[in-house]
C-alpha atoms as a printed R data frame, in Angstrom:
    type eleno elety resid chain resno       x      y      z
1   ATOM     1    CA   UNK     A     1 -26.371  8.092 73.418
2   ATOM     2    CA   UNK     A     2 -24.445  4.977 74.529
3   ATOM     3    CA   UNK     A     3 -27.626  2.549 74.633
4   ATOM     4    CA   UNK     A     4 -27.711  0.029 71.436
5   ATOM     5    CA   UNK     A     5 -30.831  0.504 68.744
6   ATOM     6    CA   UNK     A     6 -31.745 -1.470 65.970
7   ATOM     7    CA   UNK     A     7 -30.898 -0.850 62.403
8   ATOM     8    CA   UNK     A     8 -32.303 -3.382 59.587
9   ATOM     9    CA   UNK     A     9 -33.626 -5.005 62.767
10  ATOM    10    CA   UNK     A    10 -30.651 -5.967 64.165
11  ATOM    11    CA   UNK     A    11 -29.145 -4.321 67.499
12  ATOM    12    CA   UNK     A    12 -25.655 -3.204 65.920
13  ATOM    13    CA   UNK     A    13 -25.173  0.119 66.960
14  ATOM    14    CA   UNK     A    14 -25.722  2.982 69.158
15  ATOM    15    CA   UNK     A    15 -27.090  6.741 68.435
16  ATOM    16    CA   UNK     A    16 -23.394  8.299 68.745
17  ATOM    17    CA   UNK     A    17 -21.970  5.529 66.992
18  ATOM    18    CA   UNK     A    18 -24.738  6.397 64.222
19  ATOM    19    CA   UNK     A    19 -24.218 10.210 63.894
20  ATOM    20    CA   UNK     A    20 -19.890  9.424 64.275
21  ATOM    21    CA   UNK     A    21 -20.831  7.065 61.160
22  ATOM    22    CA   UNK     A    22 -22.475 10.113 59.312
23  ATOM    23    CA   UNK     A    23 -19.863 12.632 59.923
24  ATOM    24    CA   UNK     A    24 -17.148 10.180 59.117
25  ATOM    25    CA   UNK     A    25 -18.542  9.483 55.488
26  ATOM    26    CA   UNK     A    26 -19.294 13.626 54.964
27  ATOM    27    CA   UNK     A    27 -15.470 14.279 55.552
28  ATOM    28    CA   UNK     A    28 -13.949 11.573 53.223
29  ATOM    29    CA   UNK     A    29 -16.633 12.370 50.525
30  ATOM    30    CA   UNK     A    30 -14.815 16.114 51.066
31  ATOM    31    CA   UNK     A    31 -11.218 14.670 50.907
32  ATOM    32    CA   UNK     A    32 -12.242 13.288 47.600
33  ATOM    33    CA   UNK     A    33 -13.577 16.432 46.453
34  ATOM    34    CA   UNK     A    34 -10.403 18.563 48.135
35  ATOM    35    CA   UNK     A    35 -13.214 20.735 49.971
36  ATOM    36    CA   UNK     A    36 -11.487 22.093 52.625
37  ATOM    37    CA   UNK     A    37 -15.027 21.934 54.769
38  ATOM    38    CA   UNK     A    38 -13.955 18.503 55.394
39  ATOM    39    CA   UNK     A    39 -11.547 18.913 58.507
40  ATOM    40    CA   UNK     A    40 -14.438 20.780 59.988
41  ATOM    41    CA   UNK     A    41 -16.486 17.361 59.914
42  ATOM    42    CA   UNK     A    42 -13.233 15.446 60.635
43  ATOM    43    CA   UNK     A    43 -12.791 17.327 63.880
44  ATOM    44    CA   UNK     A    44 -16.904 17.037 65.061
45  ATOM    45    CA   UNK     A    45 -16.105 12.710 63.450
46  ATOM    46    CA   UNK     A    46 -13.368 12.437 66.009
47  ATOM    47    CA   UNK     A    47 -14.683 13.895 68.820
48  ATOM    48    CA   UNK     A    48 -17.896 11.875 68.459
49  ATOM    49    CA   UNK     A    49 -16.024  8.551 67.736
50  ATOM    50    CA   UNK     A    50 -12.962  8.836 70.852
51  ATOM    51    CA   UNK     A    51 -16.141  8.227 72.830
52  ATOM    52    CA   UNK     A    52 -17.308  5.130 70.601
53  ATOM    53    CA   UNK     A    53 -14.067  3.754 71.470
54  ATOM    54    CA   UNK     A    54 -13.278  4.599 74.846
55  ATOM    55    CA   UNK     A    55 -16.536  2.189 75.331
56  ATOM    56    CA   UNK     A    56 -15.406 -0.301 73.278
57  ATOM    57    CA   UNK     A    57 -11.590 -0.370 74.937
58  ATOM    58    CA   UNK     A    58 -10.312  0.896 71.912
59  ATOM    59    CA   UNK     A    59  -7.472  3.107 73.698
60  ATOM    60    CA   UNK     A    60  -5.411  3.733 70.875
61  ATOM    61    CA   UNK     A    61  -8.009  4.578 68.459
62  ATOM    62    CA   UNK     A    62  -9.829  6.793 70.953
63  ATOM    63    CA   UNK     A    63  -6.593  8.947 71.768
64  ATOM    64    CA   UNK     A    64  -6.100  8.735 67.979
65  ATOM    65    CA   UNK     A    65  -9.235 10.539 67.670
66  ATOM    66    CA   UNK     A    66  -8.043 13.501 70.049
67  ATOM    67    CA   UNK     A    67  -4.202 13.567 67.875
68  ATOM    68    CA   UNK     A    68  -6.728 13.989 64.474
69  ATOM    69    CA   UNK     A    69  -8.578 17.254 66.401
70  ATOM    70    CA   UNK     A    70  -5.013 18.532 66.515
71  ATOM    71    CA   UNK     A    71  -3.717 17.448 63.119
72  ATOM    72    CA   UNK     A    72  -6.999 18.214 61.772
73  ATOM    73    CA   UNK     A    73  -6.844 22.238 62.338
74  ATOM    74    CA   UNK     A    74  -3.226 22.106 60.927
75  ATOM    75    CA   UNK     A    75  -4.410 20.462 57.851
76  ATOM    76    CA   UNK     A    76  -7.472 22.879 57.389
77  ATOM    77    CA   UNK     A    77  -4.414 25.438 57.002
78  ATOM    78    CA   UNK     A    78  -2.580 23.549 54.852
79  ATOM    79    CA   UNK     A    79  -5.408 23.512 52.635
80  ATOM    80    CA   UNK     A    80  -5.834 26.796 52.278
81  ATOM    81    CA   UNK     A    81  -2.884 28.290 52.748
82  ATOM    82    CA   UNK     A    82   0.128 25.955 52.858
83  ATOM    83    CA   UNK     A    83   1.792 26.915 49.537
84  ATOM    84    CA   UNK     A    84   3.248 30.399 50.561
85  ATOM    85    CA   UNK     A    85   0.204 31.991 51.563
86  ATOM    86    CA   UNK     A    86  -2.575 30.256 48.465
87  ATOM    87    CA   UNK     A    87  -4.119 26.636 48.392
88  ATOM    88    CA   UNK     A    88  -2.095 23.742 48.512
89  ATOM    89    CA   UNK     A    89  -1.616 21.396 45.301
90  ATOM    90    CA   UNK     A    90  -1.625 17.217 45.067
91  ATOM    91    CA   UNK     A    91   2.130 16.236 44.797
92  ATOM    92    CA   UNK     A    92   3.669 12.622 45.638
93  ATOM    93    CA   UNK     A    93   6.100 11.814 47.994
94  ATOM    94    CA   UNK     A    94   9.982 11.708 46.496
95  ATOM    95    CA   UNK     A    95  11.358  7.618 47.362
96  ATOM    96    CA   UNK     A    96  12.932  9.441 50.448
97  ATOM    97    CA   UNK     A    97   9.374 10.684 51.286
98  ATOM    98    CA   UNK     A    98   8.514  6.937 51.662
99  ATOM    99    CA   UNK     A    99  10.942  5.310 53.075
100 ATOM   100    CA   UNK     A   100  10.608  7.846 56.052
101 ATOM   101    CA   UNK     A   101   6.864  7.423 55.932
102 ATOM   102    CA   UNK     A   102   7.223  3.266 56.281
103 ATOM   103    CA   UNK     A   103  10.053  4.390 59.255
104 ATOM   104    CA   UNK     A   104   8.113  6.169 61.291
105 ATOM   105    CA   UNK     A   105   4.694  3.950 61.029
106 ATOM   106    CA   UNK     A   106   6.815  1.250 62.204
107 ATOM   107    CA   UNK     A   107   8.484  3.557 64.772
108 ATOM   108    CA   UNK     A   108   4.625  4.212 65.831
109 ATOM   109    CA   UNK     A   109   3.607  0.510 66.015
110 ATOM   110    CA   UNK     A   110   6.554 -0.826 68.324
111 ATOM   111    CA   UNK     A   111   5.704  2.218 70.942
112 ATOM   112    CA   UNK     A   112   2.007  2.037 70.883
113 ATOM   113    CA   UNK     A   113   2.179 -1.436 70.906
114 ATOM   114    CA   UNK     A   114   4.145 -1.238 74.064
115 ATOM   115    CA   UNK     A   115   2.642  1.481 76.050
116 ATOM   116    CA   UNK     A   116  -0.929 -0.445 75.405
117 ATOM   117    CA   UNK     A   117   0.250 -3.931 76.501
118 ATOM   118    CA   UNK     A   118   2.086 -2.171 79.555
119 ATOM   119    CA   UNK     A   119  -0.359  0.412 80.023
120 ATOM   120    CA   UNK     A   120  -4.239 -0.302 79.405
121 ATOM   121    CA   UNK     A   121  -6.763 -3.423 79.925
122 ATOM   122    CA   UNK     A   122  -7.334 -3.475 75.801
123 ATOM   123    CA   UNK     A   123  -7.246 -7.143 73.931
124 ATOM   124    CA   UNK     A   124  -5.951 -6.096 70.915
125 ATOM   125    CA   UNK     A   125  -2.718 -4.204 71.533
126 ATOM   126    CA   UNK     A   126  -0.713 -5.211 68.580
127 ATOM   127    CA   UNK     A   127  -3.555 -4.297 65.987
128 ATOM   128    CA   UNK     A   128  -4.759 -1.539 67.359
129 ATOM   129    CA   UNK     A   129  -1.313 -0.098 67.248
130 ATOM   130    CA   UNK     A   130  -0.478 -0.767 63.897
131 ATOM   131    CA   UNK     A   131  -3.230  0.758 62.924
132 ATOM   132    CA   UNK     A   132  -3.018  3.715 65.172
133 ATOM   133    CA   UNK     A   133   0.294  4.392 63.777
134 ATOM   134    CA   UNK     A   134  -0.803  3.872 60.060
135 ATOM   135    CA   UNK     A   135  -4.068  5.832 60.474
136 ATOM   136    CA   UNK     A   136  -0.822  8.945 62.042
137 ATOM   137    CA   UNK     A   137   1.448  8.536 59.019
138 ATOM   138    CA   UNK     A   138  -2.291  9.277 56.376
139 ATOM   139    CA   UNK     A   139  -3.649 12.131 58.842
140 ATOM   140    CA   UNK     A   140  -0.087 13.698 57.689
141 ATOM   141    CA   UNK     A   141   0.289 12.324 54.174
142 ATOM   142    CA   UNK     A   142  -3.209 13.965 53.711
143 ATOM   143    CA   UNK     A   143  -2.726 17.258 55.284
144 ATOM   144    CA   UNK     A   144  -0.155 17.913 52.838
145 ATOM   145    CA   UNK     A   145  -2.378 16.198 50.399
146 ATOM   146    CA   UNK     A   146   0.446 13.651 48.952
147 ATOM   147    CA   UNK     A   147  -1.668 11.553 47.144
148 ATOM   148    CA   UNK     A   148   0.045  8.689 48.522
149 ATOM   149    CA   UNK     A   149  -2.588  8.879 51.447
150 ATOM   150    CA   UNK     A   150  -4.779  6.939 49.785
151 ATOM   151    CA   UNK     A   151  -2.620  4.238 49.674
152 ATOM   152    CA   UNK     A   152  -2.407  4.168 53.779
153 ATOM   153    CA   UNK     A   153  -6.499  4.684 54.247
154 ATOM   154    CA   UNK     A   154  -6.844  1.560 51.902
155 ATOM   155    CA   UNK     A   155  -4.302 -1.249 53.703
156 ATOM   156    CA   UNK     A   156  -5.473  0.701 57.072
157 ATOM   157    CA   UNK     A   157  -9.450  0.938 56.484
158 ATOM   158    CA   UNK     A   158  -9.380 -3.076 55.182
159 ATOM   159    CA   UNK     A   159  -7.712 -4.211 58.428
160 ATOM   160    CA   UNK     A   160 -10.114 -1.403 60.287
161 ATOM   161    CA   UNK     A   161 -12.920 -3.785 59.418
162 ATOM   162    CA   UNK     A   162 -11.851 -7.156 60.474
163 ATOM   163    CA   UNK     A   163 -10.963 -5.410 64.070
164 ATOM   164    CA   UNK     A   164 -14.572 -3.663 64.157
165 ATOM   165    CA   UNK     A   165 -16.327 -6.816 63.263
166 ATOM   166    CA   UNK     A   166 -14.043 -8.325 66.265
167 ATOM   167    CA   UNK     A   167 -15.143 -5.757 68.769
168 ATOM   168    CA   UNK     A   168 -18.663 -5.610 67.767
169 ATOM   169    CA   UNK     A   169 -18.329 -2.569 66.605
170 ATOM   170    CA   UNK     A   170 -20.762 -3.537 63.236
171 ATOM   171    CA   UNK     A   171 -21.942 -0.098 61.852
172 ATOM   172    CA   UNK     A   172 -18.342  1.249 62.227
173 ATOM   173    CA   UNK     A   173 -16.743 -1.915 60.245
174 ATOM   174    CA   UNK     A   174 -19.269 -1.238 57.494
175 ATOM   175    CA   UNK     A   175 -17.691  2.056 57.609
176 ATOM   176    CA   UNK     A   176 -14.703  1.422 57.021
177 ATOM   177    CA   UNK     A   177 -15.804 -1.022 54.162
178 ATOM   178    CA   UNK     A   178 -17.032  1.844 52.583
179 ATOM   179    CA   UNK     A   179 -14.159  4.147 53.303
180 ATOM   180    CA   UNK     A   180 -11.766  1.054 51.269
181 ATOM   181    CA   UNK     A   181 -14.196  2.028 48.492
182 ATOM   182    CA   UNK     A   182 -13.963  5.984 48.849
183 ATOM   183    CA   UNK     A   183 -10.399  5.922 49.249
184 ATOM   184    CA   UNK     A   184  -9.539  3.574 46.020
185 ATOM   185    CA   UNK     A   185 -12.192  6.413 44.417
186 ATOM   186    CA   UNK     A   186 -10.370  9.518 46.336
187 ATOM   187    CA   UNK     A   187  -6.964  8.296 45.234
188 ATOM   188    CA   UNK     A   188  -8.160  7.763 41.285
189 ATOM   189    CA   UNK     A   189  -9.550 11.575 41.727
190 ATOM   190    CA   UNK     A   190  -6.258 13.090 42.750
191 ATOM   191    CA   UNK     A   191  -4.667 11.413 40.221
192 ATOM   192    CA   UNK     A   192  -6.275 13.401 37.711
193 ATOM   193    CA   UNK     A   193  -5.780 16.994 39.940
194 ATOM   194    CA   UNK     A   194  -2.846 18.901 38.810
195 ATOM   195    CA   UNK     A   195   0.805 18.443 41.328
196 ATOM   196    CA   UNK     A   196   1.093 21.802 40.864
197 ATOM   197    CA   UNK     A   197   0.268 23.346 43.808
198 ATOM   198    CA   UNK     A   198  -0.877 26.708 42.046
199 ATOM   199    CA   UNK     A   199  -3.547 24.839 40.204
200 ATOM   200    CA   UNK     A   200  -4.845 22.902 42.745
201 ATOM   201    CA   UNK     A   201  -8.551 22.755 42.772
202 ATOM   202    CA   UNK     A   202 -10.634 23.523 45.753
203 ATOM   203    CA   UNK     A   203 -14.035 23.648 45.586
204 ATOM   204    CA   UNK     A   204 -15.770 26.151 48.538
């Protein structure tokens, strides 16, 4: 699953990397739509892609990957019932909301960036930390679907894909190209759901 195969003639990817890349779009497509069938595909996404970048020295992304599984069953609940028992609404953070979401990516990029230069063999530590931690603060943003999520995919995904193209990662940077796309159309979407949380709409 690890050996590299050609698509558009060019040798830019592998099988897993290939079915991590379908998954990936199928759960954002879901986020947009607020189906909560998209932290199913999240959770099969990251399991496929930790070992895309385990191979590709990508240490913080690939434990990233196993934090999401986690997150990713929380936010499934959330979903459906995180708004005393029924389906939970799009609301926006409150300026306090913010200022401890900008706290604790920063928080997230000083330790990761640590433990991976002191730690691991990866060539990136710095980036791949910031972007670990910013990738953290939207897994949470979106399980409580706080529109301001889409916001964090769109300054993450855009760095995503210079560090892809970096690492050779191609199919996955073309990804995330699309994913700047999906989120700019996710976070127009939830700007036209209700913030109440009792009219929240989730399709099944």
């Amino acid at each position: 699953m690890n050996q590299s195969i050609s698509l558009f003639g060019l040798a830019v990817t592998t099988p897993l990397e290939l079915v991590s890349f379908a998954l990936a779009v199928a759960t954002v497509w879901l986020n947009i739509r607020q189906n909560h069938w998209a932290w199913l595909f999240a959770i099969l996404s990251s399991a496929t892609y930790g070992v895309v970048f385990f191979g590709a020295r990508l240490y913080g992304d690939m434990a990233l990957q196993g934090v999401f599984i986690t997150v990713s069953f929380w936010g499934w609940y959330q979903w459906l019932r995180g708004n005393e028992g029924r389906a939970l609404g799009v609301s926006t953070l409150t300026a306090r909301g913010r200022v401890l979401a900008g706290v604790a990516w920063l928080a997230g990029f000083v330790l990761l960036a640590w433990f991976l230069r002191t730690y691991t063999d990866t060539d990136v530590p710095h980036a791949d930390a910031f972007l670990t931690a910013g990738s953290l603060v939207g897994q949470a943003l979106l399980s409580r679907k706080k529109l301001e999520n889409w916001h964090v995919w769109i300054i993450v995904d855009v760095l995503y894909v210079a560090l892809y193209v970096h690492k050779g990662l191609m199919l996955t940077a073309v990804l995330y190209g699309m994913f700047v796309a999906m989120a700019v159309a996710g976070l127009m979407a939830w700007q036209g759901s209700s913030a109440e949380p009792d009219e929240a709409v989730v399709w099944k």
